[in-house]
C-alpha positions in Angstrom: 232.1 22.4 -195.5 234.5 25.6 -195.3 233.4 26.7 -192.4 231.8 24.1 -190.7 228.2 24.5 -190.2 225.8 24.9 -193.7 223.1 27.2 -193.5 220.4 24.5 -192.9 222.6 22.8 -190.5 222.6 27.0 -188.6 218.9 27.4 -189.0 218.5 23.6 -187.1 220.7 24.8 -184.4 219.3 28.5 -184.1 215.8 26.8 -184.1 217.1 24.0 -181.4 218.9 26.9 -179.1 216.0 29.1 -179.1 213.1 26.1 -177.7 216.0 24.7 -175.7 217.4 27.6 -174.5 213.9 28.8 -172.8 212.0 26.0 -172.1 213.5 24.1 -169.4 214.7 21.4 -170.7 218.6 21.9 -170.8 219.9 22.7 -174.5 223.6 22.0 -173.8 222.3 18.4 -172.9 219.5 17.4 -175.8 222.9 18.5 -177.9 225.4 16.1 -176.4 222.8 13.3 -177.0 221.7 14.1 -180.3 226.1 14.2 -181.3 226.5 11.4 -179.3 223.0 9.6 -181.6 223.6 11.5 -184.6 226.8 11.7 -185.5 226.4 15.3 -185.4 230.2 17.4 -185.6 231.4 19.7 -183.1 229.9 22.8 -183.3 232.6 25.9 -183.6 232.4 27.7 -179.8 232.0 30.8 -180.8 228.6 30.0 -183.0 227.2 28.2 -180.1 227.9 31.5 -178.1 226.6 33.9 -180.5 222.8 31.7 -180.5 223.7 32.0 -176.8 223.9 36.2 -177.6 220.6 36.0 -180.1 218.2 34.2 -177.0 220.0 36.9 -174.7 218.5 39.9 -176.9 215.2 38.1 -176.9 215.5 38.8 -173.0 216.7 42.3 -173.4 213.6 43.1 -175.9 211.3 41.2 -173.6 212.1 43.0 -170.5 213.3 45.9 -172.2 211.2 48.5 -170.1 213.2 46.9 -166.6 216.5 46.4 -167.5 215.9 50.5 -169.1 214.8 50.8 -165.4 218.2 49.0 -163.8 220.6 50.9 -166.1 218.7 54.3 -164.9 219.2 53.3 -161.4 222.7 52.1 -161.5 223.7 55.5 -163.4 222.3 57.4 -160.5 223.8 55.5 -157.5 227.0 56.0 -159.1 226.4 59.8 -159.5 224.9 59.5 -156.4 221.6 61.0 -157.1 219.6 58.1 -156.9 216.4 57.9 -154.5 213.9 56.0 -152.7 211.7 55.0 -156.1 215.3 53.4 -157.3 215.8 50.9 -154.1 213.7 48.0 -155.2 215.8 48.8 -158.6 219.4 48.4 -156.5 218.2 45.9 -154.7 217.5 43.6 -157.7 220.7 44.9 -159.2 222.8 43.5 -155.7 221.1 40.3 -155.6 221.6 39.8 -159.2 226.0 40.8 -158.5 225.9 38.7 -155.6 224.3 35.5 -157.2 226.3 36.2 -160.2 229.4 36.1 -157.5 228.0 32.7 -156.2 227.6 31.3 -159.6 231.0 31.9 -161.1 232.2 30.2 -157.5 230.1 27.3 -158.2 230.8 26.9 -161.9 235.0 27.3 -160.8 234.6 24.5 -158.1 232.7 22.1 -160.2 235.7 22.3 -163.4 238.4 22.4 -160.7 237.3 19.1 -159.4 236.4 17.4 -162.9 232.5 17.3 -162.6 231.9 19.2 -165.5 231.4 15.6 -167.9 229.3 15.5 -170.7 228.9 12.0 -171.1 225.8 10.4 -172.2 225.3 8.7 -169.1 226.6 11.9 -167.2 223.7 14.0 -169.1 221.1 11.5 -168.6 221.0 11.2 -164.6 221.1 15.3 -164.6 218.1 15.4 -167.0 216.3 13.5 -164.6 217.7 15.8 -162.0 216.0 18.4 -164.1 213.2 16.7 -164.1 212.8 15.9 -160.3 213.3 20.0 -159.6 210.3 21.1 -162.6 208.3 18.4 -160.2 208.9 19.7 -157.4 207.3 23.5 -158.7 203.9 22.8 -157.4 204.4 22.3 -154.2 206.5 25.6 -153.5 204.1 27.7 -152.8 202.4 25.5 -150.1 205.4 25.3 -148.2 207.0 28.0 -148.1 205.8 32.0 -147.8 206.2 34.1 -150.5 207.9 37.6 -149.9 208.0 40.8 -152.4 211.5 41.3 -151.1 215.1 40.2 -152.1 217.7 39.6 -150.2 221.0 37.5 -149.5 219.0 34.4 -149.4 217.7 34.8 -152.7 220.9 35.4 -154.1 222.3 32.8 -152.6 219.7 30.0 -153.6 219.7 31.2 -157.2 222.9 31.8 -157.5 224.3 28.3 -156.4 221.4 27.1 -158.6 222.6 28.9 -161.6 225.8 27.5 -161.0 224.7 24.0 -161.2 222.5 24.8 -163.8 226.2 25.1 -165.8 226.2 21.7 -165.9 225.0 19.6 -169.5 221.9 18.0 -168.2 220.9 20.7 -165.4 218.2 23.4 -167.3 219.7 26.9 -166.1 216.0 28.3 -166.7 214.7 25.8 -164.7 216.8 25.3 -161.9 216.9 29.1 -161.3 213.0 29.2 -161.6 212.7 26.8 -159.4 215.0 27.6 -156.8 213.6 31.0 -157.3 210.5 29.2 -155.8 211.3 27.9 -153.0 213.3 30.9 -152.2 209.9 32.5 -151.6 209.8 34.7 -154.9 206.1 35.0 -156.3 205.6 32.9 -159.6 205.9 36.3 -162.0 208.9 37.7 -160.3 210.2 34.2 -160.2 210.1 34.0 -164.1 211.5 37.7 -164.3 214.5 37.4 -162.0 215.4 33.8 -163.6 216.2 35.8 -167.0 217.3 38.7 -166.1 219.9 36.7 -163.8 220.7 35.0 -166.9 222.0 38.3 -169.0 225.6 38.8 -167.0 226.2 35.0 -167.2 225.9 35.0 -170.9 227.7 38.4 -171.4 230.7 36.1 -169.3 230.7 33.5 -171.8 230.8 36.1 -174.6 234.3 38.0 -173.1 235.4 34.5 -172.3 234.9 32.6 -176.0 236.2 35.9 -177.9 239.7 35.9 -175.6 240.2 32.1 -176.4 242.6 31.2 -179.2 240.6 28.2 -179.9 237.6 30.2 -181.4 238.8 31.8 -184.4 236.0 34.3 -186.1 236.9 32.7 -189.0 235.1 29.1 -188.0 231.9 30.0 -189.5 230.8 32.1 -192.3 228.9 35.3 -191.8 225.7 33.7 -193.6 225.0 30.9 -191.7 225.7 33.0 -188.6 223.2 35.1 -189.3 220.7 32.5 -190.0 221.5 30.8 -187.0 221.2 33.7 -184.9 218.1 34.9 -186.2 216.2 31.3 -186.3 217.5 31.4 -182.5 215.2 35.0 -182.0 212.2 34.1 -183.7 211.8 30.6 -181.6 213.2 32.1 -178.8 210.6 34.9 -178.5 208.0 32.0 -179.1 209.5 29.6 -176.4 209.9 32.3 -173.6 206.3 33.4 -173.8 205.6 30.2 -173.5 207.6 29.2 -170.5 206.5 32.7 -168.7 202.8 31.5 -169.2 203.7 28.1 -167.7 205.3 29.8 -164.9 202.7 31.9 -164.2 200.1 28.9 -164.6 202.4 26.8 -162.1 202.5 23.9 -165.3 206.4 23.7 -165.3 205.9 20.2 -163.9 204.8 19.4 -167.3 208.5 18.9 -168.8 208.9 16.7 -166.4 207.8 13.3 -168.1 209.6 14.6 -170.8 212.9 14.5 -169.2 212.2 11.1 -167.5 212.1 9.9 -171.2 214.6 11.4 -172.3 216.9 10.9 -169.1 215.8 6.6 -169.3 216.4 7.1 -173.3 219.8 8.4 -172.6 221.1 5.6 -170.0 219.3 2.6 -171.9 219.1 2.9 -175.2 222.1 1.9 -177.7 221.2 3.0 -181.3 
């Protein structure tokens, strides 16, 4: 192919990135087993980010009325004309900096030392990682009190969740989500926080993957981008309502066999 990924081979991936990408179940990982199964060719980096950009406007669009609400705020702090209806606003805003902060420290540490593997057997244990944390939803809310208010402990729980959630095998929505949880976050705001969190991460990648040298524009044609990235919005749209309803109806549990499968298929099977 002449630029590596066919138009049908895009819409498979937009389609795969937008489900994966939402519904916690760790798209970076259900890719390095279906290569590592399939036969399937390196994707080109900078198409993987851009599906990673499309299910990051699904988030905009979804929440569109509170990040509108963050930008407003930060605009007046820093022409220092903000007031008392913008601190809940700020506050988000500095948990989401500092768990940001937390998460680029965590996601450093684990490539300095070599734990960022994507072997199959690697990806297999951390899916049933993924699948132990989704199980262990249910039982936040009886042991530990809820509180409307964010603070340094937040951030720090999420953010060295996110961080781990950088790792093939770990679902970033559902790590966050859950350590969102048992950080005492109510299920709604829990949901919220976990992809709005998401939306400087993803921006990082982007700046990151378009100041490499090794991802050329030129990898992929324009067409098949497009089709990938617009396969990615119309699942994606479909699988965050989902997961947000599932949040919401503390059923996040129910991945969880899912992963056990698909965590035991990994490490066992040898087609």
């Amino acid at each position: 192919m002449e630029h590596g990924v066919s138009v049908l081979e895009a819409l498979l991936l937009g389609v795969v990135q937008g489900l994966t990408e939402f519904l916690p179940v760790s798209s970076s990982g259900h890719l390095i087993l279906a290569r590592d199964y399939l036969h399937i060719p390196e994707v080109p980096l900078l198409f993987d980010v851009l599906l990673h950009v499309a299910t990051l406007l699904v988030i905009v669009f979804h929440y569109r009325v509170l990040v509108g609400k963050l930008i407003a705020a930060a605009w007046r702090f820093v022409r220092r004309t903000h007031t008392m209806e913008d601190a809940p606003h700020l506050r988000l805003i500095a948990t989401i900096i500092g768990a940001t902060v937390i998460t680029v420290a965590i996601a450093l540490g684990l490539k300095a030392f070599g734990l960022e593997a994507e072997s199959r057997k690697s990806v297999s244990m951390l899916l049933l990682v993924s699948a132990a944390l989704l199980a262990s939803t249910p039982f936040a809310s009886r042991f530990v009190k809820g509180s409307g208010n964010l603070g340094w402990k937040q951030a720090m729980i999420t953010g060295v969740a996110q961080g781990f959630g950088t790792l093939a095998g770990i679902s970033r929505s559902g790590a966050t989500i859950t350590a969102s949880l048992w950080a005492g976050m109510e299920r709604k705001k829990a949901g919220e926080y976990s992809f709005i969190l998401s939306i400087p991460a993803v921006l990082g990648a982007l700046v990151l993957t378009l100041l490499s040298k090794d991802s050329p524009m030129t990898s992929i044609g324009a067409v098949p981008m497009l089709v990938g990235c617009l396969s990615a919005i119309v699942t994606g749209i479909a699988a965050l309502r989902l997961l947000l309803w599932m949040v919401r109806e503390a059923r996040l549990w129910y991945f969880s066999p899912y992963l056990v499968a698909v965590g035991l298929f990994g490490l066992f099977a040898t087609v």
